[in-house]
N, C-alpha and C positions, 0 to 999 in steps of 0.2 A: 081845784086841782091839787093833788097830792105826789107825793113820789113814789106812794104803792097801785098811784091807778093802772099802771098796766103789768101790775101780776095779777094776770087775769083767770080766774078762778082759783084762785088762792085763799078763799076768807079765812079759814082755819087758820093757818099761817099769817095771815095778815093783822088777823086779831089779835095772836100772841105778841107781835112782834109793834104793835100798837100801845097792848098792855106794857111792856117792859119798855118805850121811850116816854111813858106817863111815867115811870116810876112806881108801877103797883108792887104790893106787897110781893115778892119773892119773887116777882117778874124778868127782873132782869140777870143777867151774869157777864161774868168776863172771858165765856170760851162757848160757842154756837158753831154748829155746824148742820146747817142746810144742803140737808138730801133732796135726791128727788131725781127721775125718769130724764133723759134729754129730751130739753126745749121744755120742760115745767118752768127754767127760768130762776133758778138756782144763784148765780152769780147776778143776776138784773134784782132779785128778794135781797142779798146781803149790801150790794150797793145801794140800796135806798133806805135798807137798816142806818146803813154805813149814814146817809144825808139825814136820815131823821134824828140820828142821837144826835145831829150837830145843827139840828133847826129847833131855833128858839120858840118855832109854833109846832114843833113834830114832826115834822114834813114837809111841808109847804107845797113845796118844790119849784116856790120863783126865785125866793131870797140866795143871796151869793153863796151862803152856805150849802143849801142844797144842790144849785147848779156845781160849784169846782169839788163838791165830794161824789157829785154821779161822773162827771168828767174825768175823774182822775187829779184832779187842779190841785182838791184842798189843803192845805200843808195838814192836816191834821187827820187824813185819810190815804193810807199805801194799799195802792191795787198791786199785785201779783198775778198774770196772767204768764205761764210758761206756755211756749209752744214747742217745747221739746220733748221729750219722752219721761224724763223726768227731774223731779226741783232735789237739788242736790244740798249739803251742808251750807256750803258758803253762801247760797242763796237765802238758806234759813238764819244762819246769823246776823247776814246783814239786816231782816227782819226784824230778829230779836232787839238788835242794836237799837232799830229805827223805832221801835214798839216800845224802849223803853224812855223814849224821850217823854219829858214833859209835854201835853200838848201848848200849842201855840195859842189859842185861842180858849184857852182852860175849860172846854168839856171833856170832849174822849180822844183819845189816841187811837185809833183804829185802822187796823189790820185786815185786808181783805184777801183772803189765799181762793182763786177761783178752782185749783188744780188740785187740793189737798192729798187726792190719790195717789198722786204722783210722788209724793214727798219720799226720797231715801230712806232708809230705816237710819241712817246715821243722821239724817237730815232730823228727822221721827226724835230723837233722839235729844238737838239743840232745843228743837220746839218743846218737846217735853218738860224741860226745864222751866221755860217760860211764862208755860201752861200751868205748871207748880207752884209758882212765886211772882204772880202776875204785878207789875206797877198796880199803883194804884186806882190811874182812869186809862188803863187798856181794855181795849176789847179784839176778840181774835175771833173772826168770820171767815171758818172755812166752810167750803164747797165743793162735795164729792155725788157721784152718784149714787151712794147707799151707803149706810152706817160701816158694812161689813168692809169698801175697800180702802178705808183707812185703820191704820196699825190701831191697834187695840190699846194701847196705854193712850191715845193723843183722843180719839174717843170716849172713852170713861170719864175725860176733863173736861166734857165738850156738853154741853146742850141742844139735843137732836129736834131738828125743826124740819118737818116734811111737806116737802108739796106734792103736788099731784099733777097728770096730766090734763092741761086743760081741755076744756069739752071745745067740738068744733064751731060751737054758735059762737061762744067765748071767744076765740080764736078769731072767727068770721069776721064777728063785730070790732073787732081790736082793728085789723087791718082796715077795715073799712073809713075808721075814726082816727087811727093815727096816720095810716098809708094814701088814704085818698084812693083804696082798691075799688075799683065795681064788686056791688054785690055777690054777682057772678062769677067772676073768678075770683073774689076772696074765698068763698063758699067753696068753691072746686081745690082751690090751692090749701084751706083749711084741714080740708078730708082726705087730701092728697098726702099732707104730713103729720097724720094723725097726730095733732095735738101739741106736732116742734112750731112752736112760733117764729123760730129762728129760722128752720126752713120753709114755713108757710109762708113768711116774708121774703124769702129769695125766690119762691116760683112764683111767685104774685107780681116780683117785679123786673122779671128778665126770664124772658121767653126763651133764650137759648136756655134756661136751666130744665124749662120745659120741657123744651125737645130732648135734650138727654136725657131724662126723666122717661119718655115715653119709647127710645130707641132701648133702653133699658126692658123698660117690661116687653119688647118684641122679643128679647132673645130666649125663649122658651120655647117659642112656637116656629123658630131656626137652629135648633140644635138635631139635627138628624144624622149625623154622623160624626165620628171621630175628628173629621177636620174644621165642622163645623164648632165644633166645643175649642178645637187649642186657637183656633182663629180667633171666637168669640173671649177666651180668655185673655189673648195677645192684646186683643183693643181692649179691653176693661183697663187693664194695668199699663195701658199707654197712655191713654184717656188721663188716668188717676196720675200718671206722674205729670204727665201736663200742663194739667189741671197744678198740682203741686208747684210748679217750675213758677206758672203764670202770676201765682198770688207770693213767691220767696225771692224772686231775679232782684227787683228793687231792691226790697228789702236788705237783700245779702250784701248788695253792693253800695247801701248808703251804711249797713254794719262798720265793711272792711274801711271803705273809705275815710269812714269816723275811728275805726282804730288804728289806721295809718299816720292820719294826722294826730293823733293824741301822744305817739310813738315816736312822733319826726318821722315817718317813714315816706313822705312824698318823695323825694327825691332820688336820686341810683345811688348806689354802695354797698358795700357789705352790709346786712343784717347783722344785729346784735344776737347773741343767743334768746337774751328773753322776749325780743320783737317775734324772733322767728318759735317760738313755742308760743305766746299769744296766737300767733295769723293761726298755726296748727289748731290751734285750739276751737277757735271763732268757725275754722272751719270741719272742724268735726259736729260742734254745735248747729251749726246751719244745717250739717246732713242730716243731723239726728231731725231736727224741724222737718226738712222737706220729706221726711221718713214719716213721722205721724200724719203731716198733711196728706200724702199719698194713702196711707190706711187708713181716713177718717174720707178718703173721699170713695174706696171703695167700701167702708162699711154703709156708706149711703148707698150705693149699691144693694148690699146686701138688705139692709132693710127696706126697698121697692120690690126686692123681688119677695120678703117677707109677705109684705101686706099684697102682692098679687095673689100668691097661693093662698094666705089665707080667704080669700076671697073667693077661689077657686073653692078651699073647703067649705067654705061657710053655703055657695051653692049647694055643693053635695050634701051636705048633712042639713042645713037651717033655711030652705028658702024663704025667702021673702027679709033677710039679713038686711040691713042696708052694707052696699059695696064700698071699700072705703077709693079705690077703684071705678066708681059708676059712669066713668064716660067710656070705659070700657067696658061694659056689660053684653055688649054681642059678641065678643072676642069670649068673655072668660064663661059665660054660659054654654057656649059648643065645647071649650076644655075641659067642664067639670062633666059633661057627658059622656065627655072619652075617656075619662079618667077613673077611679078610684079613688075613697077616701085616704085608703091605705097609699097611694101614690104618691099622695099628698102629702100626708104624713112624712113619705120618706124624700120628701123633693125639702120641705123644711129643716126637715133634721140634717141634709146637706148642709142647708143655709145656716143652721147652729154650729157643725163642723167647722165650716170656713169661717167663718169669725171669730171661733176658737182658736183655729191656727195662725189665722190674723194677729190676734190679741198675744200669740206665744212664737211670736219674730219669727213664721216660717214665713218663705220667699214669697210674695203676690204671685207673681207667675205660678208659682207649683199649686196654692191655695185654691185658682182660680181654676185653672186647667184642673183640679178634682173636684169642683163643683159644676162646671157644665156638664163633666163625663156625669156625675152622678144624679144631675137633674134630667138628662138625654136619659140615662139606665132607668131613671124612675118613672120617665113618661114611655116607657117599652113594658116594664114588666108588671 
């Protein structure tokens, strides 16, 4: 048992990241940032970096040091995970602060930024620093999805470590061994999330995620009129805030509750100035979350209907593909009949639009209502 066994199809990456908790020659550094596709498993690689510079066998992954640095537990390992739109200064210095302690346990001091993209350009800015004049047993593991969407100074300091997406047998077998899935629908749920482990793991193990999933890929084959697209748009973006609400309600409210009490604010009376610019604050923060939540649940969206069309193309142009879609394959066979490749083409390039506008804070509602009209225009002309 190791802490790298489930980055699965990783070896290139795993090997590197092997070499340098040996200690090889030129191996290791004090600034790593792991790329790589959503669901290759990017922040699950730097958290078991993070457990092996602190296992006195590498890795292990039974001894106390490995379990409280994958946990988050270890005093000698800071996870960062934002779920806001993005990690601001203050966030970073409290970092820097934290990173420049001595470790407790005298190996490494390690820093795990799961969001790095996200970082402010001012934020960019503290880290830089950091990154310049590093302690001497720090290590700083961030996590972006490609080299390019972090600021260009905070990269050059960084050692780039790529993964890949894994293959679906990899994937299969994974859920199989860790999840107790059936073959069967590990395999279906594998191919279904082409290669995210993260989603492969929620359709595998909750059937409502299924079902949305599959009322999903219907709406192509229901878009025949104008009313039909702003309908289908209205419930996308209701769905998604929902969906948002369901996983932030607790949350929000075990936040306030703990900033009330730390405030004195249980009780009735006038608010202080700085209680009541806190509460503002905490809740501007929560909206920004429930904001990314709601776009990251209809970019999943967008990527099922991705892999439907492509599927649709890969009919037209490459029979005998494998579908990444194949329990659909009498549905998307009669589609790619009807259709054209050029249709196709223009039914994705929708699907790029809209996550383009997604990604540049235009309204869901407006985003979506121009992606049905334009996936309905593409299945007409």
């Amino acid at each position: 048992m190791s802490v790298f066994d489930e980055l699965v199809g990783q070896h290139k990456a795993v090997e590197a990241l092997r070499r340098a908790v040996g200690g090889g020659r030129h191996a290791m550094t004090h600034a790593w940032l792991f790329v790589g596709p959503p669901g290759s498993g990017r922040s699950n690689a730097a958290k078991a970096f993070a457990a092996a510079l602190q296992c006195q066998q590498g890795g292990c992954g039974q001894c106390i040091e490995c379990r409280t640095a994958l946990s988050g537990a270890h005093p000698d390992v800071t996870l960062l995970r934002t779920e806001k739109l993005s990690i601001g200064v203050d966030e970073v210095r409290a970092l820097v602060g934290r990173a420049n302690v001595s470790p407790v346990k005298g190996r490494y001091q390690v820093v795990v930024v799961e969001d790095a993209d996200r970082v402010t350009e001012r934020g960019a800015d503290a880290l830089l620093k950091a990154l310049e004049e590093p302690a001497p047993k720090t290590v700083w593991l961030l996590c972006a999805p490609s080299a390019d969407d972090v600021i260009v100074t905070i990269r050059s300091r960084c050692r780039e470590l790529r993964l890949v997406t894994p293959g679906v047998d990899a994937v299969t077998q994974l859920l199989i061994n860790r999840d107790g899935i059936s073959p069967a629908l590990a395999a279906h749920c594998a191919r279904a999330a082409q290669g995210h482990i993260g989603r492969a793991r929620v359709l595998a193990r909750s059937e409502s995620a299924r079902i949305r999933r599959r009322e999903v890929l219907k709406l192509p084959g229901q878009l025949r009129t104008v009313t039909d697209c702003l309908v289908a748009a209205e419930n996308l973006v209701a769905a998604s805030a929902e969906e948002a609400q369901q996983i932030t309600a607790d949350l929000d409210a075990r936040e306030l509750a703990d900033l009330q009490r730390s405030m004195g604010l249980s009780g009735r009376g006038a608010k202080p100035r700085s209680a009541q610019a806190a509460l503002k604050e905490l809740e501007e923060q929560q909206k920004m979350r429930t904001k990314r939540l709601q776009r990251d649940a209809l970019d999943q969206v967008l990527t099922e209907l991705t892999g439907y069309y492509r599927d649709i193309l890969a009919a037209q142009t490459s029979p005998g593909v494998e579908l990444i879609n194949a329990d659909l394959a009498d549905e998307i066979q009669p589609a790619a009949r009807r259709s054209t490749g050029e249709q196709t083409i223009r039914a994705l390039d929708a699907i790029l639009v809209a996550r383009t506008a997604l990604e540049t804070n235009v309204a869901p509602l407006l985003a979506m209502e121009a992606l049905m009209l334009a996936l309905a225009e593409a299945s007409r002309s």
